[in-house]
Every structure is written in structure tokens, then in C-alpha cells.
N, C-alpha and C positions, 0 to 999 in steps of 0.2 A: 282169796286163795292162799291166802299165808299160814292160815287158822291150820293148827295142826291135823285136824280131821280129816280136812280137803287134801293134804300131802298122801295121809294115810288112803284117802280113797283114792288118790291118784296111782300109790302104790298097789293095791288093788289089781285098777284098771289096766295099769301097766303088764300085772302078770298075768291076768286072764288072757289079753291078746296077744303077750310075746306065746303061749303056750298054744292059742287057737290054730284050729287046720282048718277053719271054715267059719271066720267072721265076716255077719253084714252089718253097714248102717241101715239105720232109719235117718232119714233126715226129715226137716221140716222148717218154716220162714225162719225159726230163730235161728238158723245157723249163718242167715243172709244178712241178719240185721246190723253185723257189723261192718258188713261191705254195705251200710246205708239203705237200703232195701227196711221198709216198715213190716212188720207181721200182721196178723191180721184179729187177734183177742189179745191183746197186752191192757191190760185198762188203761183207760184215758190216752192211751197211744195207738192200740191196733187200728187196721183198716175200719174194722166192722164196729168202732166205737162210734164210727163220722157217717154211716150210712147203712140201709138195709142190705146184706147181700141179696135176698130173694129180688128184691127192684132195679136191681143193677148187673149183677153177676150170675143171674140164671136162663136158662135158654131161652123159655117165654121172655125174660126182659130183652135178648137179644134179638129174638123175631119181632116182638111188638114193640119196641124201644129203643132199636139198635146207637139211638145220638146219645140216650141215657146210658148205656152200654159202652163208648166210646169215649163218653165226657170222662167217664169212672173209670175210664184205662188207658187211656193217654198220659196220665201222670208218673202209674204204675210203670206204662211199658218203657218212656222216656228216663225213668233211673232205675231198671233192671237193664236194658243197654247201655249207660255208661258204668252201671257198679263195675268193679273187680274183686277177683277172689280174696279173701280173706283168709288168714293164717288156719283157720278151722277146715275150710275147701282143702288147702294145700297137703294139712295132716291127714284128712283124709285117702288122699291122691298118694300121698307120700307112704301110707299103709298097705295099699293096692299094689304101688310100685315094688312092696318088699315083700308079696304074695300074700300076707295076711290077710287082706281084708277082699272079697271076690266079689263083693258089688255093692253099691249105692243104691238104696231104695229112695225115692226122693220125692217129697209131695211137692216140691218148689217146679218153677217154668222160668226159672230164670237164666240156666247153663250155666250158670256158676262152678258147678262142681267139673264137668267136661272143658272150661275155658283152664279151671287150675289142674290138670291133667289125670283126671279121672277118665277110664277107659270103660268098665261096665257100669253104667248108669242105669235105671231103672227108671223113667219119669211116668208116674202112678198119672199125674193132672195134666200131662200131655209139656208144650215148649210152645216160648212166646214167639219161637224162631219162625215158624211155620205160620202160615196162611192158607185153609182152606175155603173153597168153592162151597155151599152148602146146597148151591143147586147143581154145578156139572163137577163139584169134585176135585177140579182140579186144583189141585196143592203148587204154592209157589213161595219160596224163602220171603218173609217178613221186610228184609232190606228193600225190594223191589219195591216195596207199601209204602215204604218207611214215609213220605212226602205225607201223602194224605192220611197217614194213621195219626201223623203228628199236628194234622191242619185242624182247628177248632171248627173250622165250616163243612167239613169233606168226612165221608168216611174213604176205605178202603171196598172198589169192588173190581170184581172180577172181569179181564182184562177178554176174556173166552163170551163170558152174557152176561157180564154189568151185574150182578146180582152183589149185594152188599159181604164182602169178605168178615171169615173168623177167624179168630186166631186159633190154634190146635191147641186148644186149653181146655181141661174139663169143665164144665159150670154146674154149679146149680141143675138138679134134674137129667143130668147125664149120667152115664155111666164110664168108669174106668176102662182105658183100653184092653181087651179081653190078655191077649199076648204077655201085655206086661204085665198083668196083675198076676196071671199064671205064675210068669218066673219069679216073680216076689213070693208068691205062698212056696214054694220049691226052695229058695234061696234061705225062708224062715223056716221050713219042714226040717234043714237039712246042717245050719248054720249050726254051731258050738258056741257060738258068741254074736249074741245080736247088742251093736250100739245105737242109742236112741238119740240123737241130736236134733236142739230145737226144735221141738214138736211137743206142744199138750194131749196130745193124744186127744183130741174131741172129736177130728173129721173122721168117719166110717166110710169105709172100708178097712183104709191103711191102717186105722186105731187098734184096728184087733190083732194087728202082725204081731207084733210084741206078746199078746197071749199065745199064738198060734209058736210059736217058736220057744215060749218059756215051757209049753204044752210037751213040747217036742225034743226037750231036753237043753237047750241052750243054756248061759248063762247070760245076764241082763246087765249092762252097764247102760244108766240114765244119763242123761248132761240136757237139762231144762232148767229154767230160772223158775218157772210155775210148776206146779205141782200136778203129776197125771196119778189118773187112775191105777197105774203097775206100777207105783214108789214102793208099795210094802213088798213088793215080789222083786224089787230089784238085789242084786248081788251090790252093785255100788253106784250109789248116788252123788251125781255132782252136780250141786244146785250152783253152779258158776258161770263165770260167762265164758261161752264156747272156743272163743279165738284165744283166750288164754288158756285152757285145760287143755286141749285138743295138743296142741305144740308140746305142753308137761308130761303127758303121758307117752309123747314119742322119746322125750330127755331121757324119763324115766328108763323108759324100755332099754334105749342106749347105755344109760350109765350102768345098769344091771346087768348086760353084755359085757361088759366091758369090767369088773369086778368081779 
């Protein structure tokens, strides 16, 4: 980040969104991965480098497979409940707070961003917080689980008819909850400044926000370490690591106030 280009796009960054009347993030795993949280295509790091999603993380694996399903999220869910927010979450939160930024698009289930004090969140893949009933429905806080979601012998089931609990996460062969995905395409129709945090842009649906909003007039600030498919369309690109830009660009903004 010292490289003068990085300054310069920070400067950038900094004035598209001190000038925005209607910035959103996009988020996505990389923004987590400094509060310890793995992503999920990093080569030789991501999740999906150590296992198939489709065998593990899809709803078929969860009806026909659910120990396979559990083995593969017990790790997950045990250090997305101890992470904490990282300095990326907080500048986020910190943006919202000073009316700039009016919501969080977020492919993460982690609450990351709502634990460092973000207010509208948008969670596109659902939250690890929750436990659904898949046969009577009934939804009940994840804590209540917490014993047996964490017991290598046990799953989590439903305390109403015994039926093997899910988490409110989307998988594999599901679909986006309708609601949220609404106010996400609305929030990018309408946004002057969409920021893209930690995210490759590979998972579809949310991958195409970024078009639908450059479509729509917005300008485009990237902050990925991988390269997505909207780099040539972006306004300014910051291939750095997100917990340190994220805080620069609020400096920035300050210090350009204040001069």
C-alpha cells in the first residue's frame, strides 16, 4: 500500500464517496479473512481447494448426507462465532454511521458486519445465527444448538419433531431469499457509488450486481486481491488488503475535510 498508485487510488476512493448521496458495498469472504475466517477460491488456501462444494455444501448433500454436511461446518461455524470485526467491518459501519454508505450487500453468514455496527445489512446467503426446521419450520437462534452443532457424534434437531436442523444459509441448489435479493437489485438500480469488498465476483447471482449498478449509472470502486471480471470497468482499483485500505480511504476523506 505504500506504492504510489495505491495512495493515488486511494485518493480516488476517497472522493467518489466523500461526494456519494447513495453509496452500497458489495461484500464478500475476503473481507472476513482478516478477522481469521478462510474464503472460499484463494488457491491452495480457499475452502473449495480441500473439498467438493457440491458433496458437502449443497442441499442434496444436506438431505442425503447431513454428518457429511455437518463434518464440513462445524469447523466453519466454531471460528465464524469466535472471529471479531475487523478494521474493514468497522470502516464500513463507520460509513453508514456518517450517512454515506445506506447498506451492506453481503454474501458472508458470518454477522461480522452487524456485530461491528452496521445497521442495514443485506445477507444475500442467509446467517449462521439461525436454525431452521426443514420440516415444521420452525426457526430457532443457532446458540440454543450450539452443544450439538459442535458435538462430532450429534447433529442439531428439532426440539418441536426431531427432524435434523439447518442452518439459514443458502447452499448449493437453493435460491437467494426473494426480499433480500429485491432490495439488493434496488439498492444497485439506485446507488451512485457501488464498493466491491472481498469478493471474485464468480458466485451468481450477487456477481452480476456490480454490472447491474455500473449499468445504472454508478461509479465502481473494486478492493479484491484476485482479479474479477468488472476490473476494466472499474473507476478505481485496489488490489490490497482490505483491513488496511478500508481505514485509508476514511484518513483520506478526513484529511480532505479538514484542508
Amino acid at each position: 500500500m505504500s506504492a504510489p498508485a495505491a495512495s493515488q487510488d486511494i485518493e480516488k476512493a476517497a472522493a467518489l464517496l466523500a461526494k456519494a448521496r447513495h453509496a452500497v458495498a458489495l461484500t464478500g469472504a475476503g473481507i472476513s479473512t482478516p478477522s481469521g475466517i478462510p474464503d472460499f477460491r484463494t488457491p491452495q488456501a480457499g475452502l473449495w481447494e480441500r473439498v467438493n462444494p457440491m458433496r458437502v455444501a449443497s442441499l442434496t448433500a444436506f438431505r442425503h448426507h447431513p454428518q457429511d454436511f455437518y463434518d464440513w461446518l462445524r469447523p466453519l461455524a466454531r471460528i465464524s462465532m469466535q472471529a471479531q470485526p475487523n478494521p474493514a467491518h468497522l470502516a464500513l459501519a463507520e460509513l453508514e454511521a456518517r450517512g454515506i454508505l445506506k447498506a451492506v450487500i453481503t454474501q458472508n453468514i458470518d454477522d461480522l458486519h452487524q456485530r461491528a455496527g452496521s445497521k442495514q445489512v443485506l445477507e444475500l446467503h442467509g446467517s449462521m445465527n439461525v436454525m431452521v426446521c426443514p420440516q415444521c419450520r420452525k426457526r430457532s437462534p443457532t446458540g440454543d444448538h450450539w452443544s450439538a452443532l459442535m458435538d462430532d457424534a450429534h447433529m442439531p434437531t428439532c426440539p418441536a419433531c426431531q427432524a435434523i436442523l439447518k442452518p439459514d444459509i443458502v447452499l448449493y441448489e437453493e435460491t437467494l431469499p426473494m426480499q433480500v435479493w429485491a432490495a439488493a437489485e434496488r439498492h444497485c438500480n439506485h446507488c451512485d457509488v457501488l464498493l466491491v469488498v472481498g469478493t471474485s465476483l464468480e458466485v451468481t447471482p450477487a456477481a452480476n450486481l456490480p454490472m447491474t449498478a455500473q449499468r445504472a449509472g454508478a461509479r465502481l470502486i473494486i478492493n479484491n486481491l484476485l482479479p474479477t471480471y468488472m476490473d476494466d470497468l472499474a473507476d478505481v482499483m485496489l488490489r490490497v488488503d482490505t483491513a488496511d485500505v478500508l481505514p485509508a480511504i476514511i484518513e483520506r476523506m478526513d484529511s480532505n475535510a479538514r484542508s
